[in-house]
VONU-366714 format. One line per field, with one value per residue (C-alpha): residue number from 1; x, y, z. Coordinates in steps of 0.1 Angstrom, whole numbers. Example, Ala and Ser with C-alpha at 12.3 -4.5 7.8 and 13.67 -1.06 7.14 Angstrom:
<recs>
marmi: (1:2);
c1: (123:137);
c2: (-45:-11);
c3: (78:71);
</recs>
This chain:
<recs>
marmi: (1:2:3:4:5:6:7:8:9:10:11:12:13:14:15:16:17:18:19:20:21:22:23:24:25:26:27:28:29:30:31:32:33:34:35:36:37:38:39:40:41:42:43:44:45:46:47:48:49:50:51:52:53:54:55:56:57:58:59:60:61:62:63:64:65:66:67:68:69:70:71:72:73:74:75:76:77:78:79:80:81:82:83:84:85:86:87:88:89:90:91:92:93:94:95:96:97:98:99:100:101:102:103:104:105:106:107:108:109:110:111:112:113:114:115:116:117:118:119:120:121:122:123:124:125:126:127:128:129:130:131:132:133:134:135:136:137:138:139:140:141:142:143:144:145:146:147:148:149:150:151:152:153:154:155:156:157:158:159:160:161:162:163:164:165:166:167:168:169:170:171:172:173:174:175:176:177:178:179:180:181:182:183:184:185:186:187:188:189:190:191:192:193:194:195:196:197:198:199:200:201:202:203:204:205:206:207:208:209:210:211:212:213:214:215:216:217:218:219:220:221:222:223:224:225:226:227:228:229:230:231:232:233:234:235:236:237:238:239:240:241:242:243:244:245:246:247:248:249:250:251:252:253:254:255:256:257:258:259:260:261:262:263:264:265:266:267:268:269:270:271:272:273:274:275:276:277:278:279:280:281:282:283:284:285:286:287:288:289:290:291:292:293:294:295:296:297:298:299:300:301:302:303:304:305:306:307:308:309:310:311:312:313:314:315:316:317:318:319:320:321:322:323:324:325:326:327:328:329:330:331:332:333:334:335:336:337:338:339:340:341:342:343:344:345:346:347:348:349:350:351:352:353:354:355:356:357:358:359:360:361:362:363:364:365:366:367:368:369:370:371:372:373:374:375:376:377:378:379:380:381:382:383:384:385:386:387:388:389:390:391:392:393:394:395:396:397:398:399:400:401:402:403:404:405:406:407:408:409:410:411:412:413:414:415:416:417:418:419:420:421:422:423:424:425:426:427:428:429:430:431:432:433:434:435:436:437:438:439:440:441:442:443:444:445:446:447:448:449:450:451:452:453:454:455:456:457:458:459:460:461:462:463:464:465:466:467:468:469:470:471:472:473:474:475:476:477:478:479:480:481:482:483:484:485:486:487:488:489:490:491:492:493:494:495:496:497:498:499:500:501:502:503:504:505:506:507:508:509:510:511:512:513:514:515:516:517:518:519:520:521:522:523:524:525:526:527:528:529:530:531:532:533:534:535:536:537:538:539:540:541:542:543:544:545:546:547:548:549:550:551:552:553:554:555:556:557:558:559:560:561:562:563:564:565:566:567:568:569:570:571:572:573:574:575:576:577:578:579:580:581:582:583:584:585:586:587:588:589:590:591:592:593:594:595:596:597:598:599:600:601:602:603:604:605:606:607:608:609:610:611:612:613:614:615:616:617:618:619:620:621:622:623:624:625:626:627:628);
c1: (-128:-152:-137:-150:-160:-143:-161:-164:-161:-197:-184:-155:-180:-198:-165:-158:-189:-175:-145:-113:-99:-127:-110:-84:-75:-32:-17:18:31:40:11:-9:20:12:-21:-19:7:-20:-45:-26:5:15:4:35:46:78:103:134:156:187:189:165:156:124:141:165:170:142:139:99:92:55:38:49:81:83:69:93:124:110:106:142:155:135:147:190:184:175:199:225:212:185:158:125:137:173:178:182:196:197:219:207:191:160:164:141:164:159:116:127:149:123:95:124:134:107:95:126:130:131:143:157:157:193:194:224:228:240:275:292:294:255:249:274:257:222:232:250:217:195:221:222:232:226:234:229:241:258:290:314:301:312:296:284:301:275:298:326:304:292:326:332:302:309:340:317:292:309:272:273:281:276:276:251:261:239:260:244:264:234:211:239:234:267:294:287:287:317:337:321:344:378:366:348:369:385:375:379:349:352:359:360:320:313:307:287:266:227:215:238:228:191:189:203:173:135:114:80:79:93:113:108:73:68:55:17:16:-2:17:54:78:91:106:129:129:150:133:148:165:203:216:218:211:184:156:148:107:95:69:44:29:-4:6:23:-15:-33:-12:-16:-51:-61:-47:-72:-98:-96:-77:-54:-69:-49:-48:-34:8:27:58:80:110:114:133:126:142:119:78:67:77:77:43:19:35:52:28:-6:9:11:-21:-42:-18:-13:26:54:75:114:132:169:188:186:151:143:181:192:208:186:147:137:141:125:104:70:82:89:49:45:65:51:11:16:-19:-5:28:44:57:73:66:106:102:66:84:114:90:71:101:103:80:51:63:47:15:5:-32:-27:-21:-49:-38:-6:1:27:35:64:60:30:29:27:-5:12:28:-4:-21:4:7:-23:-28:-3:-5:-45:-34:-52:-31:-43:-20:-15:-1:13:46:71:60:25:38:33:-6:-29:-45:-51:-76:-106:-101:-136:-145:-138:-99:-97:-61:-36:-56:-40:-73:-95:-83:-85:-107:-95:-77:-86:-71:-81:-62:-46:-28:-5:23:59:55:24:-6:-32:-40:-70:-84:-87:-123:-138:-112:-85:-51:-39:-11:-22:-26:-36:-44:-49:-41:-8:6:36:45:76:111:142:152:133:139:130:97:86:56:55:19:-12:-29:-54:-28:-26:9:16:29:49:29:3:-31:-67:-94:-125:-161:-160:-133:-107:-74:-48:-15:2:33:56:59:87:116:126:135:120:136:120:107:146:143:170:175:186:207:233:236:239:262:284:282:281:314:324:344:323:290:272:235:226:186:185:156:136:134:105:119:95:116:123:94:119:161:178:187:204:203:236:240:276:301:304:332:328:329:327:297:272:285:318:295:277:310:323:292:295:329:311:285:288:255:254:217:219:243:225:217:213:233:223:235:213:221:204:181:146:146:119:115:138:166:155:156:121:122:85:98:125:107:84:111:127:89:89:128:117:84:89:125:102:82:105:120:92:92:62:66:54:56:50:45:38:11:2:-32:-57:-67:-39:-2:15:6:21:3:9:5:10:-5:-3:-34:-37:-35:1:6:-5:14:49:37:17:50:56:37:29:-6:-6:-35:-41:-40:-73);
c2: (-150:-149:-123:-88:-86:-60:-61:-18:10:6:-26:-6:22:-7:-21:15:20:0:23:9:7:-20:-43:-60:-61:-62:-34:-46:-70:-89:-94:-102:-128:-142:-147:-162:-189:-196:-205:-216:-235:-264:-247:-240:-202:-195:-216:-211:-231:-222:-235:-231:-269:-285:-311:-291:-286:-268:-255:-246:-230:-236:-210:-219:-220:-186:-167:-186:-178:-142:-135:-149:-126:-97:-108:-107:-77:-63:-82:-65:-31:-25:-3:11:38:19:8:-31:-30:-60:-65:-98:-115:-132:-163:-177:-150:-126:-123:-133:-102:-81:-86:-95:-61:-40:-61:-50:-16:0:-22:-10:-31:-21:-32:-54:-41:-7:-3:1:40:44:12:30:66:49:28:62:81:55:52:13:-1:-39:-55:-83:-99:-125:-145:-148:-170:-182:-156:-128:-100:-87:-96:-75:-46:-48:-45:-15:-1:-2:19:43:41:37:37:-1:-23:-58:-76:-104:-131:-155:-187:-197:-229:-248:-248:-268:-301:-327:-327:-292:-281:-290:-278:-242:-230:-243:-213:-190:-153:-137:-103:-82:-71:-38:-8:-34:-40:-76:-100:-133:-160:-146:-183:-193:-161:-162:-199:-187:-166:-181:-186:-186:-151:-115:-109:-72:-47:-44:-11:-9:21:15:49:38:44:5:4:26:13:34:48:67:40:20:53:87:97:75:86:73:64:59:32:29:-1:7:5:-27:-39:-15:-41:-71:-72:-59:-89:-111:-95:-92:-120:-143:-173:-198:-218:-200:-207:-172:-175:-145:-141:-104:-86:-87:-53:-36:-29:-53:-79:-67:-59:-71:-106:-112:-90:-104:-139:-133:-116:-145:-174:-181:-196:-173:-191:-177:-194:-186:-161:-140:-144:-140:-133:-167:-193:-214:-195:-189:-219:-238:-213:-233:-261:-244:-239:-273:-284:-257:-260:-220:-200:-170:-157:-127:-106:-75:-63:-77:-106:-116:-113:-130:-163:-160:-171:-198:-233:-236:-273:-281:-283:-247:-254:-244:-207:-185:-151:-131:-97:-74:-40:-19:-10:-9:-40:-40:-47:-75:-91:-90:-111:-132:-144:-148:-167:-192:-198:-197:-172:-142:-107:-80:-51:-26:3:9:27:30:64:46:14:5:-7:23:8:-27:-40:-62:-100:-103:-74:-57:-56:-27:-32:-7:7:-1:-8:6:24:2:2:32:44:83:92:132:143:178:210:222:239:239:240:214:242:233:248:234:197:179:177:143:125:152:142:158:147:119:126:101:94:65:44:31:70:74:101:114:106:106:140:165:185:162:163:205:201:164:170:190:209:185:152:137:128:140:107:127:101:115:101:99:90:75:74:41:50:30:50:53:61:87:101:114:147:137:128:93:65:30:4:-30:-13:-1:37:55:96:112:135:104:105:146:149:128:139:175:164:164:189:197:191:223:213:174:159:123:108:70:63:35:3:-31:-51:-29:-5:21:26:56:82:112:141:168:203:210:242:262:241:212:176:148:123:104:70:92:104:66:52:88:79:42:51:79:63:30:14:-3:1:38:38:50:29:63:95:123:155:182:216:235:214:225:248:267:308:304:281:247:220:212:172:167:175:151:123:132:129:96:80:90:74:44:37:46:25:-2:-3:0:-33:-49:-33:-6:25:52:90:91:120:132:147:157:141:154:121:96:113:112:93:81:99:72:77:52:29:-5:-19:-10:-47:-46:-20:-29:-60:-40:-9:-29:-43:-9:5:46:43:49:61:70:107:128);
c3: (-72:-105:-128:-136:-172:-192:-227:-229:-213:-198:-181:-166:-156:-136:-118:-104:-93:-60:-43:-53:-16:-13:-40:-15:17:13:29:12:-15:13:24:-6:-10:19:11:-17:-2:25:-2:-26:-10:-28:-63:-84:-85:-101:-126:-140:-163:-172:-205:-233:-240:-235:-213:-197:-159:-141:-107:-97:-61:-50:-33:-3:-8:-25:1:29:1:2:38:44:20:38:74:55:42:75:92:73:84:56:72:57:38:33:-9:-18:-56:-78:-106:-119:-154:-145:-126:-89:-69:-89:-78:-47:-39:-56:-33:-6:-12:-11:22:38:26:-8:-38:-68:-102:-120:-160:-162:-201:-188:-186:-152:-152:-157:-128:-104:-109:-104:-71:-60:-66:-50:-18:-24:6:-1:-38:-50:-84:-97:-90:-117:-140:-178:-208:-185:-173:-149:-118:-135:-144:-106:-90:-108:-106:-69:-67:-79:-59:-25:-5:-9:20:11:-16:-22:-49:-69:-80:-112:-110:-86:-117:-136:-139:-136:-146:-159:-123:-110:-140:-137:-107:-129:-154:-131:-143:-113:-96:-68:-48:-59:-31:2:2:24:-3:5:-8:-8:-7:25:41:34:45:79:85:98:70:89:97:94:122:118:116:84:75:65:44:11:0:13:-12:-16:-53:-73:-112:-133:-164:-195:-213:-219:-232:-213:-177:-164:-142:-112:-107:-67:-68:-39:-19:-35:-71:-73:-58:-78:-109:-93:-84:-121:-136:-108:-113:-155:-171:-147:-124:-106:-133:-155:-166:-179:-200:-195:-213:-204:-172:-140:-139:-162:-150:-175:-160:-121:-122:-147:-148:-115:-92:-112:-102:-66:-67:-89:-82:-114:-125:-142:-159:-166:-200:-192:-179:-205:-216:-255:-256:-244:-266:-281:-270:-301:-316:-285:-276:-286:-272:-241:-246:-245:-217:-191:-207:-211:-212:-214:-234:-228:-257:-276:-308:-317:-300:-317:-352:-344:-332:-366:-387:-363:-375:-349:-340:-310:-295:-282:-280:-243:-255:-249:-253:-256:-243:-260:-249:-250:-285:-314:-330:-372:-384:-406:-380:-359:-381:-389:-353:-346:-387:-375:-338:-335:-303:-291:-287:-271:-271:-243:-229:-200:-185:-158:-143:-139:-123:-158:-164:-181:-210:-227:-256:-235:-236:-236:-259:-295:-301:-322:-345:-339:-304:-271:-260:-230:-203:-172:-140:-115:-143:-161:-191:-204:-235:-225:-243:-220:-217:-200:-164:-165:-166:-191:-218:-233:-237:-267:-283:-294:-316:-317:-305:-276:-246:-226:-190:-169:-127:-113:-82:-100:-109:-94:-63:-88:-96:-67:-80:-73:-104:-126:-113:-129:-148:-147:-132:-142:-111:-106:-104:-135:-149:-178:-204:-230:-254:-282:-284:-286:-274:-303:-301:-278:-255:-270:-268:-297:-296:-327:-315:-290:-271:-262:-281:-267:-294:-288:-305:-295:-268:-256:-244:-261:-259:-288:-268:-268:-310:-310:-287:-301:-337:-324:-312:-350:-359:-393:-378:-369:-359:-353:-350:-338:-346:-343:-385:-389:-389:-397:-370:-340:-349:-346:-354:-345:-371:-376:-399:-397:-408:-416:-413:-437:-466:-446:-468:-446:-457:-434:-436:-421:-395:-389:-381:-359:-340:-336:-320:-298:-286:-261:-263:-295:-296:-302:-329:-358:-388:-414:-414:-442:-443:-453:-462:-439:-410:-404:-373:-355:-350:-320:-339:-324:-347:-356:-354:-366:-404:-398:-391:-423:-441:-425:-429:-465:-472:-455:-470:-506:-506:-489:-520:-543:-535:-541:-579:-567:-576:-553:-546:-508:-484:-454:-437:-398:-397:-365:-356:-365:-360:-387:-418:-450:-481:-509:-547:-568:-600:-578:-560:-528:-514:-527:-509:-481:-482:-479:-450:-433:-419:-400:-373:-392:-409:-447:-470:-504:-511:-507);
</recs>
């Protein structure tokens, strides 16, 4: 298939002037899988290597392979009593199983994606919500808790029957192998669930074949991905037959061929990875590549990360905004003239660090936006166009983006005129049908469809969209959804704290760190390092504990007593920057300011040039002008 060009929005205009239900002919994942492997069967499609060396172990499945691995998995799961409307969890880091029960899953029935970093309340309350009746995860195994956190996780969630274990040790090479099992940590199998090997169970079942009907529905509910972060109560997003295509066939026809080799080093239980990597792959043929279980978080990635590039003749790398700083205090010391392009998402990506990737690795970014409620892809900057810095590019084919005022219950106000900021709403084939609970769902929609992000944006002169804020209050550090509620609750739980505002302060790292400013009782002392280390005991994801406490003498609250969280993240921008610069010997007086186009930006006065300047904010993802 010759790829569509996608230089500007008059290019996308062009693509959608043929229907979209004319693009492919896969009903299913499935069946687009099987499609592929028909053309494409001796063609490499997934790898994994448990270790991060560029020698190290490897296991690749061709095409072939992956889609007999994938309809054995769907003909277990049904085996085991798994019907259409019946929930397959996974509690897994990335390995060949792991995209094997994904689209194994939602073949058989309904598969739901669990983030092993959760702890096993929050996994048990999701597999209870979802009415997991399958599970898969991993066998004990040296350094990971994850079959621990699963067995507990099961006595709360008593809806699972069987227990489906990935043994690690087969990617071992010897001795290592053999010694694994001495060490292996004990457990029980948490409330009686049947617990069995999931590679000796699949390879009992036919691999030619399904041995069931599978369903045909384009709009069958056939994921459940859990959204809202690794702290609070997570929400739980349906995902439809139609939008994993709607994903996969956008990276075909744009950017992927069958030639193409992606590293991934993030999730398989987060979109990003399900979906634009894993479901572009199936759809172009292209390779995905899985460094280690635990992705950028293995031992050893980043130091062997660009030789990893090397080994696997990587076109296309796979990033955060974290993860992309992290590899520039690495030495590029391999060749990477492979590397076309990398995609980062999650997260806006610091103008300095932008540059300085592509400075030293001669590699293309384009930046994106995309998210879970959408089966993830909305927006991304054109590989063939104008990549305009600090944008998240163009909306995509199929895809309508209108920037809305609206209020509570999802009615709209008014819609943004050219330029102005305004909520970005969006429809498209990939919008999800809602979340499990139904309650969750009040004014997530407009009247006429189109889901309402919670992100700030607009829209300039040529169509390219720009993110400046939040709606809602969600924290994103390194792209990790955290809710606020977590921090105030737990400082409210203070005995001299009277009103709490948890905020994301700007951070030149993780774009974002929680903070927190307190309001006290009346002849209340206690200080905020007091409170930093209250919360830190308080709060059980060490992600959300927050790096700054300050008390304030009276927080900034609206006409109805509601703390007004836009002042507080003035005045976290305007810590952060101006103690930025004053490292660096520049003295500054910076403020605030709401600006109609851009969000918030950083109002800077100061005697130094602006290139020094520039050198120390560009390092954070808020814009920052000169007063006037």
């Amino acid at each position: 298939m010759t790829q569509l060009a996608m230089r500007s929005a008059d290019d996308i205009r062009q693509v959608e002037e043929v229907p979209v239900s004319e693009r492919w002919t896969a009903k299913t994942a499935y069946q687009l899988l099987c499609q592929t492997a028909s053309d494409l069967p001796q063609r490499p499609a997934v790898s994994f290597q448990i270790k991060s060396g560029p020698k190290d172990k490897a296991e690749t499945l061709t095409w072939s392979t992956f889609c007999g691995r994938v309809t054995q998995a769907a003909n277990l799961f049904r085996s085991l009593g798994v019907g259409e409307n019946d929930v397959v969890a996974y509690l897994l880091p990335n390995t060949n199983e792991t995209a094997v029960a994904l689209l194994g899953g939602a073949t058989a029935g309904i598969v739901n994606p669990v983030n092993p970093l959760l702890d096993a309340a929050q996994i048990g309350a999701i597999l209870r919500e979802t009415g997991a009746k399958v599970l898969v995860t991993l066998a004990p195994f040296p350094k990971t808790d994850i079959a621990e956190k699963a067995a507990k996780a099961c006595e709360i969630a008593r809806n699972v029957e069987v227990i489906l274990e990935v043994d690690l040790k087969r990617y071992l090479s010897p001795p290592l192998s053999w010694i694994v099992p001495l060490i292996r940590p004990s457990r029980t199998s948490g409330h009686g669930a049947k617990v069995l090997n999931f590679n000796t169970e699949m390879a009992k079942q036919r691999a030619d074949a399904l041995a069931f009907d599978e369903p045909d529905d384009p709009d069958r509910v056939c994921a459940y991905f859990h959204t809202g972060g690794t702290t609070g109560s997570p929400k739980v997003a349906q995902h439809t037959a139609r939008g994993m295509l709607y994903n996969g066939w956008l990276g075909k026809a744009l950017i992927f061929s069958r030639d193409d080799v992606l590293i991934c080093p993030l999730p398989l239980f987060h979109v990003f990875a399900a979906y634009p990597i894993l479901m572009c792959c199936v759809a172009s043929g292209a390779h995905m590549v899985m460094p280690t279980p635990a992705g950028y978080r293995g031992d050893g990635v980043f130091d062997n990360f660009w030789k990893l590039i090397e080994r696997w003749g990587v076109t296309f790398l796979i990033t955060v905004p974290t993860a992309a700083a992290a590899l520039m205090q690495r030495p590029v010391n391999a060749d990477v003239s492979t590397l076309r392009y990398a995609i980062c998402g999650s997260a806006p990506l610091p103008r300095e660090t932008f540059q300085k990737f592509e400075r030293d690795t001669g590699v293309t970014i384009l930046e994106g936006y995309g998210m879970t409620e959408a089966t993830c892809l909305v927006s991304c900057n054109p590989p063939q166009g104008e990549r305009k810095l600090g944008s998240v590019g163009l909306p995509l084919p199929y895809t309508e983006i209108r920037l809305l005022h609206c209020d509570g219950e999802g009615n709209v106000m008014s819609e943004a005129g050219p330029e102005e900021v305004g909520e970005i709403c969006i429809r498209s084939p990939g919008v999800f049908p809602g979340y499990c609970e139904e309650a969750r769902n009040k004014g997530l929609f407009t009247p006429d469809g189109f889901l309402r992000s919670g992100d700030l944006g607009r829209l300039d002169a040529d169509g390219y969209l720009w993110i400046t804020g939040r709606a809602k209050d969600l924290i994103i550090r390194g792209g990790h959804n955290i809710d606020p509620a977590v921090i105030e609750e737990a400082l409210a739980a203070h005995p001299d704290v009277a009103f709490v505002g948890a905020i994301g302060q700007p951070d030149n790292h993780s774009g974002e760190v929680p903070c927190a400013y307190v309001e006290l009782v009346g002849g209340a002392t206690v200080t905020g390092p007091e409170l930093m280390s209250f919360a830190a005991e308080k709060v059980s994801e060490r992600a959300a504990h927050p790096k700054y406490v300050e008390v304030l003498d009276e927080l900034p609250k609206t006409a109805v007593g509601k703390v007004f969280k836009p002042d507080l993240r003035k005045m976290a921008i305007t810590r952060i920057y101006t103690s930025a610069l004053a490292e660096e010997g520049i003295e500054a007086e910076v403020s605030v300011v709401e600006d109609k186009r851009l969000g918030l930006v950083a109002e800077v006065k100061s005697d130094a040039e602006d290139a020094a300047i520039d050198d120390v904010l560009a390092e954070f993802a808020r814009p920052w002008r000169r007063p006037g």
